[in-house]
C-alpha positions as CSV (number, residue, x, y, z in Angstrom):
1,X,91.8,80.7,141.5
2,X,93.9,79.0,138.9
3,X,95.1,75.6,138.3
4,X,98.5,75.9,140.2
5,X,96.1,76.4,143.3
6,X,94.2,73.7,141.9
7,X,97.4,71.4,141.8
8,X,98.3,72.3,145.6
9,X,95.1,71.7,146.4
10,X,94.7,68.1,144.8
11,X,98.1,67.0,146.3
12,X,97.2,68.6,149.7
13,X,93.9,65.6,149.3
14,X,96.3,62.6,148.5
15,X,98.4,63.2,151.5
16,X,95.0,63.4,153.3
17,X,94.4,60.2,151.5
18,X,97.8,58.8,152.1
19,X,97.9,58.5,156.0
20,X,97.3,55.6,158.0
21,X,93.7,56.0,159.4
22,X,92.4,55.1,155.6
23,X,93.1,53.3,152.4
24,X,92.2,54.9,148.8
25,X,91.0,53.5,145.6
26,X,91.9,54.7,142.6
27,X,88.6,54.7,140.0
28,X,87.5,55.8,136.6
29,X,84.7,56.2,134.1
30,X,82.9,57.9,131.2
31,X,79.6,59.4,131.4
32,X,76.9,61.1,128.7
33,X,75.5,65.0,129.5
34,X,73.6,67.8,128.3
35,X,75.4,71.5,128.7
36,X,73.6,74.9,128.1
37,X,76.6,77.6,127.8
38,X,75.9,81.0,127.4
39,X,79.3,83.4,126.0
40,X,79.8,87.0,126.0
41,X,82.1,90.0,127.3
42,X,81.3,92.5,130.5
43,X,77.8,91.4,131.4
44,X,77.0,89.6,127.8
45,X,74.6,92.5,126.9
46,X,73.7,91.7,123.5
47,X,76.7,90.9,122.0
48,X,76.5,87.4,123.5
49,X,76.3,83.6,122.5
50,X,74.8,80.6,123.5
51,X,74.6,76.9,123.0
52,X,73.1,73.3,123.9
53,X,75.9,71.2,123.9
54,X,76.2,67.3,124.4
55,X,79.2,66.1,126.0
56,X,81.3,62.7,126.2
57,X,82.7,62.8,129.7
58,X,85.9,60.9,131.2
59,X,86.6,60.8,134.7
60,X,89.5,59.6,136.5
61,X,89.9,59.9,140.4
62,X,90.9,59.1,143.8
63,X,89.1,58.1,146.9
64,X,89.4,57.7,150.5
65,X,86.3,56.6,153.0
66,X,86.6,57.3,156.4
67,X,83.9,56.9,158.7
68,X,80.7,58.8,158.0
69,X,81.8,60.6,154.8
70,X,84.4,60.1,151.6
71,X,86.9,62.6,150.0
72,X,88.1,62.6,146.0
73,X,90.5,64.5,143.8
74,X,89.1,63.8,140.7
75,X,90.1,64.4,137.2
76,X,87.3,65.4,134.9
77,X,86.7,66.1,131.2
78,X,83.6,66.6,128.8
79,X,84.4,66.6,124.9
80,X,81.6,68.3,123.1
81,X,79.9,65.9,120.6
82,X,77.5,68.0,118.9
83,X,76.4,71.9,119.6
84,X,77.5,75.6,118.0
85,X,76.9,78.4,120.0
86,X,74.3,81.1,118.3
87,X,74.2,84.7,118.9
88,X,71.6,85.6,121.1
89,X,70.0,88.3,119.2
90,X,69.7,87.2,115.5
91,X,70.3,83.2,116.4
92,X,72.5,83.0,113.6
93,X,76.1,81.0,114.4
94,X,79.4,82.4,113.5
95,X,79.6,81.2,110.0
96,X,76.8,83.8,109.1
97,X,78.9,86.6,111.3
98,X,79.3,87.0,114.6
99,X,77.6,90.0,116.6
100,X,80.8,90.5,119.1
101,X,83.7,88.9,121.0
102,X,81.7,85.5,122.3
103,X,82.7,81.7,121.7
104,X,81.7,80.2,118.6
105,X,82.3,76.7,119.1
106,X,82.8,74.5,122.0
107,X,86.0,71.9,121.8
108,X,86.6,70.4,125.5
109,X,86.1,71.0,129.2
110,X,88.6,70.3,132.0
111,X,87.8,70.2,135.9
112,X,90.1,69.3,138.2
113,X,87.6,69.2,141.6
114,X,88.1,68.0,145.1
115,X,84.8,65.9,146.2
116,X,83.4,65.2,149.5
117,X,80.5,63.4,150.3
118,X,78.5,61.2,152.6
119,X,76.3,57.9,152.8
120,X,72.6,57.3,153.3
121,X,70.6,54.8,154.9
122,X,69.3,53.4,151.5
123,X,72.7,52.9,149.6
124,X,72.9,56.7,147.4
125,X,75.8,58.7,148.6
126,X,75.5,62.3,148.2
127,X,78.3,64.5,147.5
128,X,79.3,68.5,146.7
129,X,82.5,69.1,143.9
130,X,84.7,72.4,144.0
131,X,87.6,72.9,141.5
132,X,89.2,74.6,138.4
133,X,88.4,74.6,135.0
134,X,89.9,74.7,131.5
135,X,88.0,75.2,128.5
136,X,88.6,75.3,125.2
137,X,87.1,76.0,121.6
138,X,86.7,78.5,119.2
139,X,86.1,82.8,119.6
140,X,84.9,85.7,117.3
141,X,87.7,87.8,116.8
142,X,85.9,89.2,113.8
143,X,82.7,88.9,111.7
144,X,83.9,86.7,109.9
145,X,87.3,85.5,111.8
146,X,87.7,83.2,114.5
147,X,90.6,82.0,116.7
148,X,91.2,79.5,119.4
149,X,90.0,80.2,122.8
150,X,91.3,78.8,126.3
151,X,89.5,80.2,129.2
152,X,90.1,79.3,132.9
153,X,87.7,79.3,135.9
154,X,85.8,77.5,138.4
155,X,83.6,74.9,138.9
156,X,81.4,73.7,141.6
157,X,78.6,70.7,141.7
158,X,76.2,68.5,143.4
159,X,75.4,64.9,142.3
160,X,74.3,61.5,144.0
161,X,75.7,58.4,143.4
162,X,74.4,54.6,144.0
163,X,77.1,51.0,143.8
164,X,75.2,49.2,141.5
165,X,76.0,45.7,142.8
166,X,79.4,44.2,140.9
167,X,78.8,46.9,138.0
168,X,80.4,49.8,139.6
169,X,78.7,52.7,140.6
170,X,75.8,55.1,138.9
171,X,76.2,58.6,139.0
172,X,74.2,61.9,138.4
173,X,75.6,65.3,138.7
174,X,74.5,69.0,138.5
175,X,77.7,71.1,137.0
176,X,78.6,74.8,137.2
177,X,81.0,75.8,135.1
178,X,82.4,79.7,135.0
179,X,85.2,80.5,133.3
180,X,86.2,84.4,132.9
181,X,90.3,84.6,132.1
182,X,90.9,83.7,128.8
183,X,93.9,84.0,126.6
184,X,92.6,86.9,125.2
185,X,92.2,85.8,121.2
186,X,92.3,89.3,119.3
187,X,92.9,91.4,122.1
188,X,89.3,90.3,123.8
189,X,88.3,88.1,126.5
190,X,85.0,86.1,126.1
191,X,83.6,84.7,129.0
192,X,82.4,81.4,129.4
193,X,79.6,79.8,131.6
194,X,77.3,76.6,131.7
195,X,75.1,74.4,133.6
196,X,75.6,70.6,132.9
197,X,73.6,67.7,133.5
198,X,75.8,64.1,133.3
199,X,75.2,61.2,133.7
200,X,78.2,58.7,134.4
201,X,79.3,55.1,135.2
202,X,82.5,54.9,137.5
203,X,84.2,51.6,138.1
């Protein structure tokens, strides 16, 4: 799946969105959250990376309710503020040498998901995510060398969310990032995957 797929799909939603039988609402926010990444080529093996990240995350989307559940296109982005990725075997990051092909650093995350979801009795509404990814940062192309990296993938999540009276809406998410294509910086492709944890506040 890449993001041209992505981009059909997302449009596909705001028709959805546009018809008669409901209005939308267009919202956004920022949000705080905790990654574990992992790196590597083939089936990470040895020569493989990985890294505890936290993330500044900026979400911008679109809504439409309709009777017993809710639908979103959402844009959504994490900016690493603070992390390196280690090589699994010695622990030491790329600026002692790298051990293969992996990421070295972690730069930015970009999902764009289509959400649907549904409401409970006691005000949460629960909802599943399923989109494309972008991510970007840094890759061993050598020892000693590194070069940028942009891999692309999919993403898929689960979260609950709560209005929190006139201060707009908490939400918690579980995040599953995978991205395999890259743009293969010194003739390799690493492979990219993490779990993150966020937090965010929509309004």
């Amino acid at each position: 799946m890449g993001f041209k797929s992505a981009t059909t799909t997302f449009f596909a939603l705001a028709v959805l969105a546009a018809s008669p039988a409901a209005a939308g609402d267009f919202y956004y926010g920022a949000g705080l959250g905790y990654t574990h990444a992992k790196s590597g080529t083939g089936s990470f093996g040895t020569e493989a990376s990985n890294a505890d990240l936290s993330m500044l995350g900026l979400t911008l989307g679109y809504r439409v309710d309709r009777a017993k559940v809710f639908f979103a296109g959402e844009l959504d982005g994490d900016v690493n503020l603070g992390g390196k990725f280690h090589d699994d075997a010695s622990g030491n990051t790329c600026t002692s040498g790298a051990n293969g092909p992996y990421y070295c650093s972690h730069d930015s995350t970009l999902r764009l998901r289509g959400i649907v979801g549904s409401s409970l009795k006691n005000g949460y509404e629960i909802f599943g995510s399923l989109g494309v990814i972008q991510v970007r940062g840094k890759s061993a192309v050598n020892s000693f060398v590194q070069d940028s990296v942009r891999s692309t993938g999919v993403t898929v999540g689960i979260g609950a969310q709560r209005k929190m009276s006139n201060y707009g809406v908490g939400r918690l998410e579980l995040i599953y990032d995978k991205a395999n294509s890259s743009n293969n910086p010194g003739g390799y492709e690493p492979k990219y995957q993490a779990v993150t944890l966020k937090a965010s506040w929509l309004f």
